[in-house]
C-alpha positions in Angstrom: 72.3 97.1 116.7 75.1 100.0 116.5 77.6 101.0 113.9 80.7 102.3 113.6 81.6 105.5 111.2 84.7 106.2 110.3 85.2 109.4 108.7 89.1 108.7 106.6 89.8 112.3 106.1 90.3 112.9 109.7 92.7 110.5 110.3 96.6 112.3 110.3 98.5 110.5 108.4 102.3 110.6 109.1 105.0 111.2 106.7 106.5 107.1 107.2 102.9 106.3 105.9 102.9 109.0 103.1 105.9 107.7 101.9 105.0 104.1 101.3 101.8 105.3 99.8 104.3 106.4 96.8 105.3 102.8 96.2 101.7 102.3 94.5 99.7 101.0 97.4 95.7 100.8 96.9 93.9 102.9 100.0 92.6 99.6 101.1 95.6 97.8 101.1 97.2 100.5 103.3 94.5 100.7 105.9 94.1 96.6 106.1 98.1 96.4 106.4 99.5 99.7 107.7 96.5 100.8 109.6 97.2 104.3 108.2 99.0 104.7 112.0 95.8 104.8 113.7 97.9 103.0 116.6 94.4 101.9 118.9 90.9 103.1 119.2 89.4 104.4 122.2 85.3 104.5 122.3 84.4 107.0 125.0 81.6 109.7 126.0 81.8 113.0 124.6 81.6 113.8 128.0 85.1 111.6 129.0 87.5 113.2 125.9 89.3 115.4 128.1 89.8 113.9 130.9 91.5 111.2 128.5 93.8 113.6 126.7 95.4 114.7 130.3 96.8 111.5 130.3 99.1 112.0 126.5 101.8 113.7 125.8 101.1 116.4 122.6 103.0 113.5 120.3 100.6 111.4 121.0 97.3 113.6 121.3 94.4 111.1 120.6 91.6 112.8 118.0 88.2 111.5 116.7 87.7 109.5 113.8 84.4 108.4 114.1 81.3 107.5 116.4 79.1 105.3 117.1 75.0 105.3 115.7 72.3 102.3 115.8 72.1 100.7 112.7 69.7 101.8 110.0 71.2 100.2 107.3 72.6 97.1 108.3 76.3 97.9 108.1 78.6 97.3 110.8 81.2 99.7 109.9 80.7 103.2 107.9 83.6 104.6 106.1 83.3 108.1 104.9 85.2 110.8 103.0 88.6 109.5 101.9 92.3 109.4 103.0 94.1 113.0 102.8 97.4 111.9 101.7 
């Protein structure tokens, strides 16, 4: 009974990814295939984020996308805003 929202302007998108964007890509085709370089998802407690990051170098700094919510409307995954490319 939970979803997952995803807010798309939040995720950084690198320059390798803005680039092949250009070629004429649809948004959805580039986060099916290319995963807009979201490399993995961690689901954590607010209360667990920083004890988390000690273990990345700045390079690799994880960031929220989303959260988690019970379901009021049946969807499994929430996608909100759009891409910043």
């Amino acid at each position: 009974n939970l979803s997952l929202n995803i807010d798309l302007s939040k995720i950084k998108i690198t320059k390798i990814f803005k680039w092949i964007k250009t070629k004429n890509i649809s948004d959805q085709e580039m986060m099916s295939t290319f995963n807009c370089g979201v490399g993995f998802c961690l689901i954590t407690s607010k209360k667990n984020v920083m004890k988390i990051k000690k273990f990345f170098s700045k390079k690799f700094m994880p960031y929220e996308i989303g959260f988690i919510s019970k379901n009021k409307n049946k969807n499994k995954v929430n996608l909100s805003n759009s891409i910043k490319w």
